[in-house]
VMD Tcl script that draws the C-alpha trace (Angstrom):
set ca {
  {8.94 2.38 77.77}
  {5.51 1.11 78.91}
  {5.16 -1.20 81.35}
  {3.47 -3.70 79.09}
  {6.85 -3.29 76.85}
  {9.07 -4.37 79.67}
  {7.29 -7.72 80.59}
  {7.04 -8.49 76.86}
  {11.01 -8.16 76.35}
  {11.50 -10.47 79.88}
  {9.29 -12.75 78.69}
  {10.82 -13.44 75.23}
  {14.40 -13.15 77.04}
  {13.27 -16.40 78.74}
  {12.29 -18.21 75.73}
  {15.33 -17.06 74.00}
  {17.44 -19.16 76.32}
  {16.52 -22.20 74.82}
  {15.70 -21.11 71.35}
  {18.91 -22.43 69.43}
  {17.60 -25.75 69.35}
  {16.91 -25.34 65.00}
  {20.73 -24.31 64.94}
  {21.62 -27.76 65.29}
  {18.21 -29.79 63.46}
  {20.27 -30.63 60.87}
  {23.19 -32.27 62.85}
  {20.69 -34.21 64.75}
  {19.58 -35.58 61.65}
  {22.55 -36.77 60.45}
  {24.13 -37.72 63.11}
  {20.85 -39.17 65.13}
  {19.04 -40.49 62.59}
  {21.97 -41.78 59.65}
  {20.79 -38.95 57.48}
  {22.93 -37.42 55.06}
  {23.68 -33.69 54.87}
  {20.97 -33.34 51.40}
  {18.35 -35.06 53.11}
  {18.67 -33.04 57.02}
  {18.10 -30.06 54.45}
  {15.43 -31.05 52.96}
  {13.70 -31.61 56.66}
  {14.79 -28.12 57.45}
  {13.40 -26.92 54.40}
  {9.97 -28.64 54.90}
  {10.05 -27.26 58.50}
  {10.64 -23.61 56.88}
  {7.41 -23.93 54.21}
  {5.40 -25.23 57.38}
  {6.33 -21.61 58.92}
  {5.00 -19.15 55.76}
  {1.50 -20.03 56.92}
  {2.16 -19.91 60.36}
  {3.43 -16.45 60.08}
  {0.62 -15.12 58.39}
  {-2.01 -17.17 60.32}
  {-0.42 -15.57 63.66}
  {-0.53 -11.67 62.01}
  {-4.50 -12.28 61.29}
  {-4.46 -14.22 64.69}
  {-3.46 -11.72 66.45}
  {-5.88 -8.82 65.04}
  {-8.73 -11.09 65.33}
  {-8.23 -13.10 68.09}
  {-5.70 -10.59 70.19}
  {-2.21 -10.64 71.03}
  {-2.20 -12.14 74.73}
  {-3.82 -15.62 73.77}
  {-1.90 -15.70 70.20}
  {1.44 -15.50 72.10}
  {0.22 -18.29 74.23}
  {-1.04 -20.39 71.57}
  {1.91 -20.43 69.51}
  {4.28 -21.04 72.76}
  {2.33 -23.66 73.62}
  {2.19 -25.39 70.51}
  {6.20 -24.78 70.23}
  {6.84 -26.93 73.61}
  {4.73 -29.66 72.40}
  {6.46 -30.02 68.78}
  {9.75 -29.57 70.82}
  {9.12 -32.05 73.21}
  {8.11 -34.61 70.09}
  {11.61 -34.38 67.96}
  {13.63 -34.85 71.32}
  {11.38 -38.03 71.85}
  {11.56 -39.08 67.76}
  {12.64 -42.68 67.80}
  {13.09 -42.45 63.60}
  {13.72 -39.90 61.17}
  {9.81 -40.22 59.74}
  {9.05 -39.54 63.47}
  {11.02 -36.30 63.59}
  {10.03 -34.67 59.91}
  {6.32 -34.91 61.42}
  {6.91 -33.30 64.36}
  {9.49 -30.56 62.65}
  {6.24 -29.95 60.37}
  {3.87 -29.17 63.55}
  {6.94 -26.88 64.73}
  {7.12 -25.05 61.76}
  {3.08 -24.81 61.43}
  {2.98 -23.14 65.08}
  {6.80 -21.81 65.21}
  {5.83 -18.13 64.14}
  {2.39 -18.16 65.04}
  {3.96 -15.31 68.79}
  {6.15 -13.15 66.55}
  {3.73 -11.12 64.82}
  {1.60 -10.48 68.03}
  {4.74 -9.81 70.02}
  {6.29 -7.11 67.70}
  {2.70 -5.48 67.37}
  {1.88 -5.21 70.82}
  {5.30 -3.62 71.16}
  {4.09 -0.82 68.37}
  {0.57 -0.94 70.17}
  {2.79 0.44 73.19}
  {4.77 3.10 71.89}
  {4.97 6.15 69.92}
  {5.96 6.54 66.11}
  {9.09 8.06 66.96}
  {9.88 5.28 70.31}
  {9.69 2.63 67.40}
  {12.96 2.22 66.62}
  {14.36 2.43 70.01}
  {11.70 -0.32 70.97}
  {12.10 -2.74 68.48}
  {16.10 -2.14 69.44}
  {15.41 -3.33 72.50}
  {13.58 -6.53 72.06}
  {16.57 -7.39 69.87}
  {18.60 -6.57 72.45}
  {16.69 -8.70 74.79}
  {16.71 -11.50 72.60}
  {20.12 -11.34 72.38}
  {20.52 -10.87 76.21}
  {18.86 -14.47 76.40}
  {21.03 -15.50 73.37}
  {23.94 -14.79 76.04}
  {22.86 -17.94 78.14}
  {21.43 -20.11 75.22}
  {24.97 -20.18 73.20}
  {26.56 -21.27 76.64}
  {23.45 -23.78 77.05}
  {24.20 -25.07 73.49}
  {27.72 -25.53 73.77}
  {26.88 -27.70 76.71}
  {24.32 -29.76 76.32}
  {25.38 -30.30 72.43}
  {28.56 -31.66 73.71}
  {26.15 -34.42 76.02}
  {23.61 -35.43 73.63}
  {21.35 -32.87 70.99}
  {18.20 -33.95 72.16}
  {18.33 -32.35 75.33}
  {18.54 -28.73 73.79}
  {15.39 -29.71 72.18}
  {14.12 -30.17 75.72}
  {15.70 -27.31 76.80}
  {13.92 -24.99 74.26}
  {9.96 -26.37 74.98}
  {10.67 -25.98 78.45}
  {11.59 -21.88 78.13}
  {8.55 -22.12 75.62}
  {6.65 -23.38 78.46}
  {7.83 -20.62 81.09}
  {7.62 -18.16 78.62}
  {3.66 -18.53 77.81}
  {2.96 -18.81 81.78}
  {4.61 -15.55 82.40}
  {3.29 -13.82 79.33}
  {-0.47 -14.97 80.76}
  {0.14 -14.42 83.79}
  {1.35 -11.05 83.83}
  {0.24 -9.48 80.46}
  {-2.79 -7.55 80.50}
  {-5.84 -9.33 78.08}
  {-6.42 -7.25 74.97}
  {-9.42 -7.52 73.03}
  {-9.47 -8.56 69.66}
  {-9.45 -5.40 66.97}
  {-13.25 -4.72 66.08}
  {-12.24 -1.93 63.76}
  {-9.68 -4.77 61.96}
  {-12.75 -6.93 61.60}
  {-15.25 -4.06 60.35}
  {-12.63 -2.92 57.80}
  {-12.37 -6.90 56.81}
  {-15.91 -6.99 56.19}
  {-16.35 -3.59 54.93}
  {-16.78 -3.50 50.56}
  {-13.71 -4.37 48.63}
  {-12.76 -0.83 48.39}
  {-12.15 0.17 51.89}
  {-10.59 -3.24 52.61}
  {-7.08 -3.26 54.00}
  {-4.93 -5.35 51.88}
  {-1.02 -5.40 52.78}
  {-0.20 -7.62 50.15}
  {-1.11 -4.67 47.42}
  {0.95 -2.20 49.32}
  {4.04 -1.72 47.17}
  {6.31 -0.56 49.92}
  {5.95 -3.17 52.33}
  {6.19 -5.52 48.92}
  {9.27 -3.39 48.80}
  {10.43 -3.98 52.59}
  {9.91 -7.51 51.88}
  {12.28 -8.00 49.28}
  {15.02 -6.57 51.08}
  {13.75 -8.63 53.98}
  {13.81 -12.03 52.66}
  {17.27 -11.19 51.01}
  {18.92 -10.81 54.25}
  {16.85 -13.51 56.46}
  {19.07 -15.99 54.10}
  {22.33 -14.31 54.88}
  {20.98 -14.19 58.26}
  {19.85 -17.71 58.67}
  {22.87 -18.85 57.14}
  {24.72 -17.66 60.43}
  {22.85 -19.59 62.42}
  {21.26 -22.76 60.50}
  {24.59 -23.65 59.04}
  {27.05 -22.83 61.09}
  {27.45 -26.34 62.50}
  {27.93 -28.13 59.98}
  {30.31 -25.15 58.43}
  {32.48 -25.84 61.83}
  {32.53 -29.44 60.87}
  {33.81 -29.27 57.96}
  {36.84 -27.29 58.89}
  {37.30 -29.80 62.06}
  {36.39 -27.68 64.57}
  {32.85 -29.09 66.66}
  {29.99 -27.87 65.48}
  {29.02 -27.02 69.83}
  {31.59 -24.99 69.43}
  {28.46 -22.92 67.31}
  {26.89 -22.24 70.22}
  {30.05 -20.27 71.97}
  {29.86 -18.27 68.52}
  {26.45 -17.42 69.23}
  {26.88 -16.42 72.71}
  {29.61 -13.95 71.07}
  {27.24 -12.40 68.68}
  {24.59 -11.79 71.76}
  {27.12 -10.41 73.43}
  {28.18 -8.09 70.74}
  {24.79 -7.00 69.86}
  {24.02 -6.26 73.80}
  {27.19 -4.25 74.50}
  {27.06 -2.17 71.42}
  {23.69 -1.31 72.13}
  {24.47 2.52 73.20}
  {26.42 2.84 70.21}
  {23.27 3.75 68.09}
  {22.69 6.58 70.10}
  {26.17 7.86 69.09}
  {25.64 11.77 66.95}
  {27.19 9.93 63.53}
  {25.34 6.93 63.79}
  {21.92 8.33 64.50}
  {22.31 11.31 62.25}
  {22.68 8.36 58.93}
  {19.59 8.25 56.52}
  {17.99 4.84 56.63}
  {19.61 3.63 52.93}
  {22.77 4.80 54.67}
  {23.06 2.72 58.09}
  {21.12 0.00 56.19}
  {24.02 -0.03 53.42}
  {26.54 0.14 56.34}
  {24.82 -2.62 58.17}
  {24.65 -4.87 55.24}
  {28.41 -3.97 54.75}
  {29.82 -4.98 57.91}
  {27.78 -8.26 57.89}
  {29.04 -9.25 54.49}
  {32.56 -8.30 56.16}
  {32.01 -10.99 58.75}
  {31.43 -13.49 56.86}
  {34.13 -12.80 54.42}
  {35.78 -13.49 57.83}
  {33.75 -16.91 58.12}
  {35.70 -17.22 54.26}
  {39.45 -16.90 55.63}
  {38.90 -18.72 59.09}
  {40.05 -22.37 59.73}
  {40.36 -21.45 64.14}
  {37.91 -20.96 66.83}
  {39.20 -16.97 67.83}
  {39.21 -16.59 63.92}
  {35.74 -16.93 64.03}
  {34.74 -15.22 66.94}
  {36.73 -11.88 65.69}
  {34.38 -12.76 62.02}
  {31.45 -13.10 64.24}
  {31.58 -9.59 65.80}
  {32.02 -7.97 63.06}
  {28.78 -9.20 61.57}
  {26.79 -9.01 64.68}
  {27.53 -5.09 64.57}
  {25.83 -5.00 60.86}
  {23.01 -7.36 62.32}
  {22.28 -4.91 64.59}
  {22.16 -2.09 62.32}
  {20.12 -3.70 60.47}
  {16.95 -5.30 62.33}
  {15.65 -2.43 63.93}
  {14.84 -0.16 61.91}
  {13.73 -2.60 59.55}
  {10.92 -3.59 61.91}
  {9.56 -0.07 62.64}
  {9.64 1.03 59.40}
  {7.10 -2.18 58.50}
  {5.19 -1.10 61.58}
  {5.12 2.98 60.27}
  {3.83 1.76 56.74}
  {0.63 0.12 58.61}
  {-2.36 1.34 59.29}
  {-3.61 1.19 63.12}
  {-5.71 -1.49 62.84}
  {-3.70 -3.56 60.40}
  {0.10 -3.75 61.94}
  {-0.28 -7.56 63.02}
  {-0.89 -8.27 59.50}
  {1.32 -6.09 58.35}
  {4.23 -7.54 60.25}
  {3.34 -10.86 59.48}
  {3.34 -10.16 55.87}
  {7.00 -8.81 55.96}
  {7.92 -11.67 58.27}
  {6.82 -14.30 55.67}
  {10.80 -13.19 54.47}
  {11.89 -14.79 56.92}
  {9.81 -18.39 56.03}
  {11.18 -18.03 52.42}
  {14.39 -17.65 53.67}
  {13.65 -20.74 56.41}
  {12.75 -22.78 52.76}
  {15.74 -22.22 50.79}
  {18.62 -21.53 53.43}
  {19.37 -25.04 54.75}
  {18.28 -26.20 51.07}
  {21.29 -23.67 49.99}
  {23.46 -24.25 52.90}
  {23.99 -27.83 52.57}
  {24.17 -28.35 48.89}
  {26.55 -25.81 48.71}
  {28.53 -27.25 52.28}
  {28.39 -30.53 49.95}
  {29.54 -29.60 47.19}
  {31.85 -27.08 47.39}
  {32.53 -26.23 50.89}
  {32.67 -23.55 53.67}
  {34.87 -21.04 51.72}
  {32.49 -20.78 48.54}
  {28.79 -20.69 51.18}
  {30.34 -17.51 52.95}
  {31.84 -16.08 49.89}
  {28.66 -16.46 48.46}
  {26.39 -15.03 51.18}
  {28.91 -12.09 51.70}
  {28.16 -11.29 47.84}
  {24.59 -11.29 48.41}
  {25.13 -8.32 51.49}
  {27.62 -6.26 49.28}
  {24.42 -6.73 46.73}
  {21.83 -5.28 49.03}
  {23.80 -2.36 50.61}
  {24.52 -1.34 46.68}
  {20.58 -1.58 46.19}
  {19.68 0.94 49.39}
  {21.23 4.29 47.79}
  {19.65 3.34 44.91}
  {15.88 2.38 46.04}
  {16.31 5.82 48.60}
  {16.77 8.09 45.30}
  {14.27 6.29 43.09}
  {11.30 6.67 45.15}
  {10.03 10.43 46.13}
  {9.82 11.28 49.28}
  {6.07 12.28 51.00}
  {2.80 10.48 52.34}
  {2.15 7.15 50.92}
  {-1.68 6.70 50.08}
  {-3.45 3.90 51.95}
  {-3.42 0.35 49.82}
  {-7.11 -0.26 48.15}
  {-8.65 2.83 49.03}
  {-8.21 2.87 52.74}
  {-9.09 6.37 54.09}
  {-5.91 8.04 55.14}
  {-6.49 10.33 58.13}
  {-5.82 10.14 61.49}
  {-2.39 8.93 63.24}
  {-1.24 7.16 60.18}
  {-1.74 10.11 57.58}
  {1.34 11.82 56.25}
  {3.63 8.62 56.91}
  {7.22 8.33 54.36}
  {6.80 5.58 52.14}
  {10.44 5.36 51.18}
  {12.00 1.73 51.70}
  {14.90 3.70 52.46}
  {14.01 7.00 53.22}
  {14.56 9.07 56.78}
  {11.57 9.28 58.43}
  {9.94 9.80 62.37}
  {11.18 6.11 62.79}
  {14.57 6.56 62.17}
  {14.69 9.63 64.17}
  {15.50 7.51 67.40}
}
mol new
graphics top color blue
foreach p $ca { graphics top sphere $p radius 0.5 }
foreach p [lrange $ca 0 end-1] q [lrange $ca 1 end] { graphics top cylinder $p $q radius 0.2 }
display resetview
């Protein structure tokens, strides 16, 4: 991997270590600010609509602008919001500043994951985007250990915590990251005639991508946004979330080699997908059955194995689908899944905690996995295999010509 790569997946590592502050919004809420369990979802919710613009304001960001000072920007802005709900003296005090965090939350991502396709080859995608989840979940390690801590002293602090790695990681990424130039070709293209313009949000297979997306980003942010209070209600402590988390870095770290095993990397994409989708469903079927702490670390393993099935590919096959001078949009478009899923996952989570309880939320999400890895066979058959024309027009030659289309096909990305 470049060297670029490397200092990129560092840099996040640090800001991962204090990035499970959201995790426990909701119990600060409640427990902070006299809130009850409807209303702390409602803030959560109002922090996750902030984040759909965000997302896509950080994709255009950081074609236009470039991916060094978009990174920065959005760090930056992170600390400061941070910094504001740990200092919130009243709940109207700490729905403003979740707003501003939600408004600058995703603003790094899709600069990050491009500059990591900027890097590498087609065919290294896959392996690449593997490791900055890996990395992420390296610095996961340290943050569940953090949260388990400091949640046990007083929830502000991991607030703290998390604008100060926000901090250190925009310093390092400026200080060590080489400064890219914002895409000219991008902005030609954007003010070329309508029918050369690049327009992701016409491209049926990343519309595709992001269905599948957004259906696991609420299974996904189910793991982490409600966990707490899903602890709680079985009388266990919801800091006790944070040692769970620390398990599912772990797991995701450790079994990192395992996708280089012959069966594993010889799976079609709707096949390891499917399988991924499976085993998280299976872990929180676990979640279901568990009422003890090592119940739901063994549930939390299992699921971390589909998780990281799942994300990597996922991510390079969004980057394959755009063209060269279009992947920061491209990404963000895909990642606005994961602001939908930011909406209506704490609004989900804790009606559902309310009203009918742990069991029924996990039951529930596990059904929606079983859904998706039924769909995968399915959309992989349906669709033909072959180059995918260019959305709107958009010549098709050069490095991005001949590229599968398939939102579950085999292609050069899944080769790794």
């Amino acid at each position: 991997m470049p060297r670029s790569v490397w200092l990129l997946l560092v840099a996040r590592m640090i800001n991962r270590l204090g990035a499970f502050s959201l995790s426990f919004l909701t119990v600060l809420i409640s427990t902070s600010h006299g809130a009850d369990e409807a209303t702390a979802g409602l803030v959560a919710a109002a922090f996750g609509i902030a984040t759909i613009p965000s997302r896509l304001a950080g994709g255009r960001l950081a074609d236009r602008l470039g991916r060094r000072r978009t990174i920065v920007l959005g760090m930056a802005g992170c600390a400061l919001a941070q910094l504001g709900i740990a200092a919130a003296d009243s709940l109207t005090a700490v729905v403003v500043f979740a707003v501003l965090l939600g408004l600058v939350f995703e603003l790094y991502e899709p600069p990050s994951q491009a500059m990591i396709a900027d890097a590498v080859g087609a065919t290294e995608r896959v392996r690449a985007f593997g490791l900055l989840n890996a990395a992420l979940a390296a610095g996961g390690m340290g943050a569940g250990l953090l949260a388990t801590a400091l949640g046990r002293w007083d929830l502000r602090w991991l607030f703290v915590a998390d604008a100060l790695s926000c901090l250190l990681c925009a310093i390092l990424i400026h200080a060590v990251l080489p400064a890219d130039r914002p895409d000219r070709i991008g902005r030609q293209r954007d003010d070329a005639p309508e029918q050369t313009a690049i327009r992701p949000w016409r491209d049926r297979a990343l519309l595709a991508q992001l269905a599948f997306g957004t259906g696991y980003a609420l299974v996904s942010l189910q793991t982490t946004m409600s966990l707490p209070l899903a602890l709680a209600h079985r009388g266990l402590q919801p800091a006790d979330a944070g040692l769970l988390f620390t398990v599912s870095a772990l797991t995701i770290v450790s079994a990192q080699p395992a996708l280089r095993q012959r069966h594993l990397a010889a799976l079609s994409a709707p096949a390891a997908l499917a399988l991924g989708y499976g085993l998280v469903g299976a872990g929180l079927l676990g979640y279901a059955a568990a009422h003890t702490l090592p119940a739901c670390v063994l549930a939390t393993v299992v699921w971390s194995a589909g998780d990281l099935l799942v994300l990597a590919r996922a991510y390079a096959r969004v980057t394959d689908l755009a063209p060269p001078d279009a992947i920061g949009r491209y990404l963000a478009v895909y990642g606005v899944s994961w602001g939908i899923a930011t909406v209506a996952a704490p609004l989900a989570g804790t009606q559902i905690l309310q009203h009918a309880g742990p069991t029924a939320l996990w039951t529930s999400m596990a059904a929606l996995c079983l859904l998706l890895a039924a769909c995968q066979p399915l959309t992989g058959a349906r669709v033909p295999a072959g180059p995918r024309p260019f959305p709107s027009g958009v010549d098709g030659g050069g490095p991005s010509a001949g590229r599968s289309v398939l939102p579950g096909s085999c292609g050069a990305e899944d080769a790794g």
